[in-house]
PyMOL commands that place a pseudoatom at each C-alpha (Angstrom):
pseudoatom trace, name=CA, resn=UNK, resi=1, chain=A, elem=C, hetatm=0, pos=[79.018, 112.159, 10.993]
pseudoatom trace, name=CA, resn=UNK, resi=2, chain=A, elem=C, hetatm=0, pos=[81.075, 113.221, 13.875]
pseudoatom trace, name=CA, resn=UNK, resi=3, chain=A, elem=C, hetatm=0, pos=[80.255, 117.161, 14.516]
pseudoatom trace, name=CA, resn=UNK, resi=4, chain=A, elem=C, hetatm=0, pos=[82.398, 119.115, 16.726]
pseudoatom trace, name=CA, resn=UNK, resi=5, chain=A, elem=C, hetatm=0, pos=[81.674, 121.331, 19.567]
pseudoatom trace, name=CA, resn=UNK, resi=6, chain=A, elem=C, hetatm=0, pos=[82.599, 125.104, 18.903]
pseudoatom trace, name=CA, resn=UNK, resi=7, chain=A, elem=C, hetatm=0, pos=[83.235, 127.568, 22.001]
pseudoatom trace, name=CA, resn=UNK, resi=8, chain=A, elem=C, hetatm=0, pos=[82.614, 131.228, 21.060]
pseudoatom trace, name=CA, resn=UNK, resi=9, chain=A, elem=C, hetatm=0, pos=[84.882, 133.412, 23.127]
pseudoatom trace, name=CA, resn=UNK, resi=10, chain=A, elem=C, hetatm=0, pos=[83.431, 134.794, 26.295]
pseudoatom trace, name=CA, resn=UNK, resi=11, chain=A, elem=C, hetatm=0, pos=[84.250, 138.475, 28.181]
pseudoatom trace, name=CA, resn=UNK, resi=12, chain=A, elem=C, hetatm=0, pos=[81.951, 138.777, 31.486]
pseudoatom trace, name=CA, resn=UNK, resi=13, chain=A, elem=C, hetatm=0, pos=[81.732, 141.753, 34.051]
pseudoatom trace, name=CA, resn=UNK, resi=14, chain=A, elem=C, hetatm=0, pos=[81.924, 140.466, 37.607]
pseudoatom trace, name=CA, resn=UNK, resi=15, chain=A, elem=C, hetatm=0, pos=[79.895, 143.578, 38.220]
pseudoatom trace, name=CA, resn=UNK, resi=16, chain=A, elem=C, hetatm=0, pos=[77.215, 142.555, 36.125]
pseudoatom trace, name=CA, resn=UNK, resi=17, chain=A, elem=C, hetatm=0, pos=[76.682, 138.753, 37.246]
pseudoatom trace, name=CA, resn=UNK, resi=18, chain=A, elem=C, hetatm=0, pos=[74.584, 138.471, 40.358]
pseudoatom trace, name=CA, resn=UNK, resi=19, chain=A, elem=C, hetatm=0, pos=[75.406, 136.147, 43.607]
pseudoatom trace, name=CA, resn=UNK, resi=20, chain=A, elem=C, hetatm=0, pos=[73.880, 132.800, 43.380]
pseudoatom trace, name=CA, resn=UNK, resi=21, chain=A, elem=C, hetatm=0, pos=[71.198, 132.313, 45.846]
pseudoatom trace, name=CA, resn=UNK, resi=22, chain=A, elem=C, hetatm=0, pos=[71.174, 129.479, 47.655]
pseudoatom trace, name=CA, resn=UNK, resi=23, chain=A, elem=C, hetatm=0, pos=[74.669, 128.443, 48.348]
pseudoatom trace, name=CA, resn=UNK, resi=24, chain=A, elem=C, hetatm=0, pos=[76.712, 127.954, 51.771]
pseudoatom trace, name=CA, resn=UNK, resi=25, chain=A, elem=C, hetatm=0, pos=[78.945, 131.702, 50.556]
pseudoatom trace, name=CA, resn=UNK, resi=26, chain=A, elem=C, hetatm=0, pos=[78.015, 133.939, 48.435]
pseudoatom trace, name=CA, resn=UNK, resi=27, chain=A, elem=C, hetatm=0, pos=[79.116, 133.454, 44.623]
pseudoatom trace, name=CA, resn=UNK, resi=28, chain=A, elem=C, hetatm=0, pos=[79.137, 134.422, 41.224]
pseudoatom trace, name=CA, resn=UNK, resi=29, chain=A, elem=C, hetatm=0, pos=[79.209, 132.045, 38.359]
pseudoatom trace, name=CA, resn=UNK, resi=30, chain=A, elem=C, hetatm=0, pos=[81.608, 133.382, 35.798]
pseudoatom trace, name=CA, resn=UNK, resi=31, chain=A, elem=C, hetatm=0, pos=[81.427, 129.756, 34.095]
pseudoatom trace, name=CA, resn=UNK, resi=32, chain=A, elem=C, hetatm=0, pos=[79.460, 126.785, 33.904]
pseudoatom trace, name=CA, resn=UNK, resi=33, chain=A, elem=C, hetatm=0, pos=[78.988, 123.672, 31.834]
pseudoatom trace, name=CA, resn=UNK, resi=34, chain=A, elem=C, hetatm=0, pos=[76.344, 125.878, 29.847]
pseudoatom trace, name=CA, resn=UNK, resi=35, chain=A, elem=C, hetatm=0, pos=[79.181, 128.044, 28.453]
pseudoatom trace, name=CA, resn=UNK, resi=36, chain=A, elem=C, hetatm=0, pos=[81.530, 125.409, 27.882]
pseudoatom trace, name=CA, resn=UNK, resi=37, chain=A, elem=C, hetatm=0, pos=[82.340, 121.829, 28.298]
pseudoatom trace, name=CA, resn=UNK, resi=38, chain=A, elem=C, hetatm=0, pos=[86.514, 122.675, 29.829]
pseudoatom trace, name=CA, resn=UNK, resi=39, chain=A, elem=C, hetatm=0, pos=[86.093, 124.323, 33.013]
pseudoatom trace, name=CA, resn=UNK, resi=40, chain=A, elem=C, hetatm=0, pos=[83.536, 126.261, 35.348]
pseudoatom trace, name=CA, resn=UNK, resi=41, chain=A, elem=C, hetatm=0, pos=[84.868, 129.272, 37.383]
pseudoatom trace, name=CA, resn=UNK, resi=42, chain=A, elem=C, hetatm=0, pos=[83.449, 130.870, 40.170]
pseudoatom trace, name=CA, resn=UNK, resi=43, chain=A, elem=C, hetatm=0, pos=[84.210, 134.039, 42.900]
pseudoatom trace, name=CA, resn=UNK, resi=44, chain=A, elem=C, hetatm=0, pos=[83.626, 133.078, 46.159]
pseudoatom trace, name=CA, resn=UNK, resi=45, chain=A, elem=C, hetatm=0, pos=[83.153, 135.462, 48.711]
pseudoatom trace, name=CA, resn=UNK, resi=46, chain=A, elem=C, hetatm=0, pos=[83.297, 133.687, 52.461]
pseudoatom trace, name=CA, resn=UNK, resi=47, chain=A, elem=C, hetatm=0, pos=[83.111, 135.304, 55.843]
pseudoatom trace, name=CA, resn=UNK, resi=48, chain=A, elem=C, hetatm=0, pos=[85.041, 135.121, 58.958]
pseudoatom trace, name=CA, resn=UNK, resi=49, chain=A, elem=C, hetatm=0, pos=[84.454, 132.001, 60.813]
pseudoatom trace, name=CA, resn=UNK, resi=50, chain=A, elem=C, hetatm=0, pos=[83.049, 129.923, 57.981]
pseudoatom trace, name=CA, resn=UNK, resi=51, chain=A, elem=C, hetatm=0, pos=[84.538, 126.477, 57.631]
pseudoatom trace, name=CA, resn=UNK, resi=52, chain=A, elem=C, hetatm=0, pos=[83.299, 124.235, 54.477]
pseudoatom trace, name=CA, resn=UNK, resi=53, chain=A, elem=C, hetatm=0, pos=[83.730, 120.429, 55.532]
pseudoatom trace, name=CA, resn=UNK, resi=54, chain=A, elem=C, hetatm=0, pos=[85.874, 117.998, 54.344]
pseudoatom trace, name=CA, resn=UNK, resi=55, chain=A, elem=C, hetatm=0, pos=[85.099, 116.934, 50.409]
pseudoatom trace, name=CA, resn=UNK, resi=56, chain=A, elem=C, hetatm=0, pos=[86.551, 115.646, 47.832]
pseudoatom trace, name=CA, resn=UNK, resi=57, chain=A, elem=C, hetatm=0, pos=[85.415, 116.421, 44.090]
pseudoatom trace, name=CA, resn=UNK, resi=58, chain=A, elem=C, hetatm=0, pos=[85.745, 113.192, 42.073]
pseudoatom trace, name=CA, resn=UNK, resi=59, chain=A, elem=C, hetatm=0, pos=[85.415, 114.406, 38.633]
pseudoatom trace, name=CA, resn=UNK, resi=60, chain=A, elem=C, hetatm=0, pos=[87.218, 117.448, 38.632]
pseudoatom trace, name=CA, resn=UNK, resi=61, chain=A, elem=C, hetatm=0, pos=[90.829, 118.931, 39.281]
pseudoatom trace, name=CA, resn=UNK, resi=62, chain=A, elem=C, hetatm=0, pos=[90.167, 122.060, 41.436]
pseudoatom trace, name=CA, resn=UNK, resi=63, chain=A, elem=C, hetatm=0, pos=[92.934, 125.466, 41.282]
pseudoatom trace, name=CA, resn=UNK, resi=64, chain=A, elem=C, hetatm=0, pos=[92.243, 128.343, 43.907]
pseudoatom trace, name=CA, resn=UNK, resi=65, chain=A, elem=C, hetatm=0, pos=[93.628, 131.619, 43.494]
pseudoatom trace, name=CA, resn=UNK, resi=66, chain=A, elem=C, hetatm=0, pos=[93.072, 133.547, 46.670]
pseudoatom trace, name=CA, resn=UNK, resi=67, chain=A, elem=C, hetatm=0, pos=[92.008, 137.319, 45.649]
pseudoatom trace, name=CA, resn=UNK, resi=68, chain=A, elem=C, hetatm=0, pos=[92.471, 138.638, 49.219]
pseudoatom trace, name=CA, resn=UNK, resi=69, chain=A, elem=C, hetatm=0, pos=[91.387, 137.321, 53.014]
pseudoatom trace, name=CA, resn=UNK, resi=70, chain=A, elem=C, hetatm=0, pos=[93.854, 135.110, 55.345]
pseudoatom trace, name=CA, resn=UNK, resi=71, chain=A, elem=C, hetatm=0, pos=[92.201, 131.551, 56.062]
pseudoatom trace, name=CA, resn=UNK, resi=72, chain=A, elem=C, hetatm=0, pos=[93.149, 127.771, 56.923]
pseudoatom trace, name=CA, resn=UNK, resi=73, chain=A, elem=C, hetatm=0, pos=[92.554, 125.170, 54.706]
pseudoatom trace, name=CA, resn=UNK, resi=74, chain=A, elem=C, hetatm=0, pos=[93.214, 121.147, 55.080]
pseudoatom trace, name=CA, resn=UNK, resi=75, chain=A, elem=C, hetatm=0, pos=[94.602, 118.780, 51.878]
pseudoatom trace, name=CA, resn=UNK, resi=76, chain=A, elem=C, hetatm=0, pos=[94.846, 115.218, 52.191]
pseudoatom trace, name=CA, resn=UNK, resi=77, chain=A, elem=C, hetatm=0, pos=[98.829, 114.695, 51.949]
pseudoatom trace, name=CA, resn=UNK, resi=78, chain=A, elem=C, hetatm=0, pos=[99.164, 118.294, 52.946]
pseudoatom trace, name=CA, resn=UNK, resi=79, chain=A, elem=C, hetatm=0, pos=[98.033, 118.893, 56.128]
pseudoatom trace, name=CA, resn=UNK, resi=80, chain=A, elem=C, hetatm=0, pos=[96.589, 122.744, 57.133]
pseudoatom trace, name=CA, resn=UNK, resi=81, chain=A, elem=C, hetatm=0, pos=[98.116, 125.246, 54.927]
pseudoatom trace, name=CA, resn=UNK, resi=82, chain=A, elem=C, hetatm=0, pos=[97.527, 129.017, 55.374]
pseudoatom trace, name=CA, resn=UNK, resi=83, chain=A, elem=C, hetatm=0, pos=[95.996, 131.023, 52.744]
pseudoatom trace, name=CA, resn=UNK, resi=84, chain=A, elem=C, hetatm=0, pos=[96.636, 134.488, 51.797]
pseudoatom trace, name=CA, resn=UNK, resi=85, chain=A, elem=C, hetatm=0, pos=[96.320, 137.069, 49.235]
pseudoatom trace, name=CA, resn=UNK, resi=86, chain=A, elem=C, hetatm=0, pos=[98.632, 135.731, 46.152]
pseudoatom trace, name=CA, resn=UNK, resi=87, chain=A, elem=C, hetatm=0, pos=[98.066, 131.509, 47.535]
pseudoatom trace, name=CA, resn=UNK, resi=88, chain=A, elem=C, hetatm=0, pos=[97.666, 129.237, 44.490]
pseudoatom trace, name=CA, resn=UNK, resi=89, chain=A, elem=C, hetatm=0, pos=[96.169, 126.049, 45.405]
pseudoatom trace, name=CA, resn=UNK, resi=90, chain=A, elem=C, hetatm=0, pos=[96.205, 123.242, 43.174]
pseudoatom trace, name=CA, resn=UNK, resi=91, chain=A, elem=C, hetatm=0, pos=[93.706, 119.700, 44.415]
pseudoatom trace, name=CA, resn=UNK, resi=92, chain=A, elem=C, hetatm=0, pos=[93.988, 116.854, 42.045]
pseudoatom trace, name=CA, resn=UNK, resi=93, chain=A, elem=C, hetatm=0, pos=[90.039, 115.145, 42.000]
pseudoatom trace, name=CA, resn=UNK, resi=94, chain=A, elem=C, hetatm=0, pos=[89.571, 112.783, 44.207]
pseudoatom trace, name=CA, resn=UNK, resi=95, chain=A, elem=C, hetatm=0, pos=[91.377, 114.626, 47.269]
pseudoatom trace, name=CA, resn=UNK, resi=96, chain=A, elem=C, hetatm=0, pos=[89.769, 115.266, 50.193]
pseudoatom trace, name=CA, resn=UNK, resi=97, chain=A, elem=C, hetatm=0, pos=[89.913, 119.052, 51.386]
pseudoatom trace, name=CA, resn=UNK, resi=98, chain=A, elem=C, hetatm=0, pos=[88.216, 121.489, 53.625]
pseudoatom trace, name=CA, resn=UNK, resi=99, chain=A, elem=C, hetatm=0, pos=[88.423, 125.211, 54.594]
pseudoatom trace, name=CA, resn=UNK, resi=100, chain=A, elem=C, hetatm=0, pos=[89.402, 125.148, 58.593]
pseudoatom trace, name=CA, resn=UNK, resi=101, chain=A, elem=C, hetatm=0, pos=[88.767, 128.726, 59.223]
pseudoatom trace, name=CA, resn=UNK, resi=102, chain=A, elem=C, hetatm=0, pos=[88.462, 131.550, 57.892]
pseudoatom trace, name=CA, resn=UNK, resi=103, chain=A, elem=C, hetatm=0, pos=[90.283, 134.564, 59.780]
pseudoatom trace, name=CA, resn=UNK, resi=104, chain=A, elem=C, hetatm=0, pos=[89.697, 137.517, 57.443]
pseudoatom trace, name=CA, resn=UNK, resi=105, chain=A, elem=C, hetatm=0, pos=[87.176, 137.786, 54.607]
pseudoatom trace, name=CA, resn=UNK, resi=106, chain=A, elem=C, hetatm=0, pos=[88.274, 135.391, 51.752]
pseudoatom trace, name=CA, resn=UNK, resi=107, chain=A, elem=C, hetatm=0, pos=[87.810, 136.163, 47.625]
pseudoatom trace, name=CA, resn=UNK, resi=108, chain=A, elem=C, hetatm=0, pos=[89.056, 133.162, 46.076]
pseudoatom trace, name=CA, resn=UNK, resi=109, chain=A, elem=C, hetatm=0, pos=[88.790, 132.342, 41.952]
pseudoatom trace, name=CA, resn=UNK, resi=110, chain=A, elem=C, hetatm=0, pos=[88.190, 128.396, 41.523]
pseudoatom trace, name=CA, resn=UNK, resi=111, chain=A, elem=C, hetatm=0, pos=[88.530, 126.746, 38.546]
pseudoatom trace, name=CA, resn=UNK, resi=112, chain=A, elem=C, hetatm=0, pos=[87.083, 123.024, 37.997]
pseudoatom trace, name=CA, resn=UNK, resi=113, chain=A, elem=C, hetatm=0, pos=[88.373, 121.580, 35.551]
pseudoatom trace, name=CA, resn=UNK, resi=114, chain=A, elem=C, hetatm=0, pos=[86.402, 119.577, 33.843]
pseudoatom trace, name=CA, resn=UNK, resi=115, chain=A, elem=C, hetatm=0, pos=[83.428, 121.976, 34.952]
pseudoatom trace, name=CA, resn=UNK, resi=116, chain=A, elem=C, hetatm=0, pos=[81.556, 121.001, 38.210]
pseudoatom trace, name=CA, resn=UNK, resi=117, chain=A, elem=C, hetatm=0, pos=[78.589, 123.303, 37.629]
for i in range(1, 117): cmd.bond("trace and resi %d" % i, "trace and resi %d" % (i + 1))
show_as sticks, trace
zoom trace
């Protein structure tokens, strides 16, 4: 018998959900593959200077939303594009990307869609 997955309805508090140790940047988990098999979210806090190397994720669609900072990221069939407070980002799986630089503090929302984590 074919039983279907339910998904309860989720409200977090940034505030409450600690940084995840062990990462590159600090983040916060807002949610994984335990919470739901659609998408995982995190909040990525990254410091000036940081780069994160070239990638690509080959399961999953990725969408940025940068929160606030100023930084340079690469996109395969892009090039370097500048990201600021307001910059949607949008990287079909299988791209390669990177973040260049960063020049202020960056707070960027990602989505992965279907979840990474």
């Amino acid at each position: 018998m074919y039983e279907e997955y339910v998904m309860n309805p989720i409200v977090r508090y940034e505030r409450d959900i600690a940084f995840n140790e062990g990462t590159i940047f600090p983040t916060k988990i807002l949610l994984s593959k335990n919470d739901t098999s659609t998408a995982s979210v995190r909040l990525s806090m990254i410091n000036r200077s940081e780069e994160i190397n070239m990638h690509t994720h080959n399961e999953s669609d990725q969408i940025e939303y940068c929160i606030k900072g100023k930084a340079i990221i690469f996109i395969e069939g892009l090039g370097e594009k500048e990201i600021l407070e307001g910059t949607f980002i949008y990287i079909p799986k299988g791209v390669r990307h990177g973040l260049v630089n960063v020049i202020e503090p960056l707070t960027v929302l990602t989505v992965f869609i279907p979840p990474l984590f």
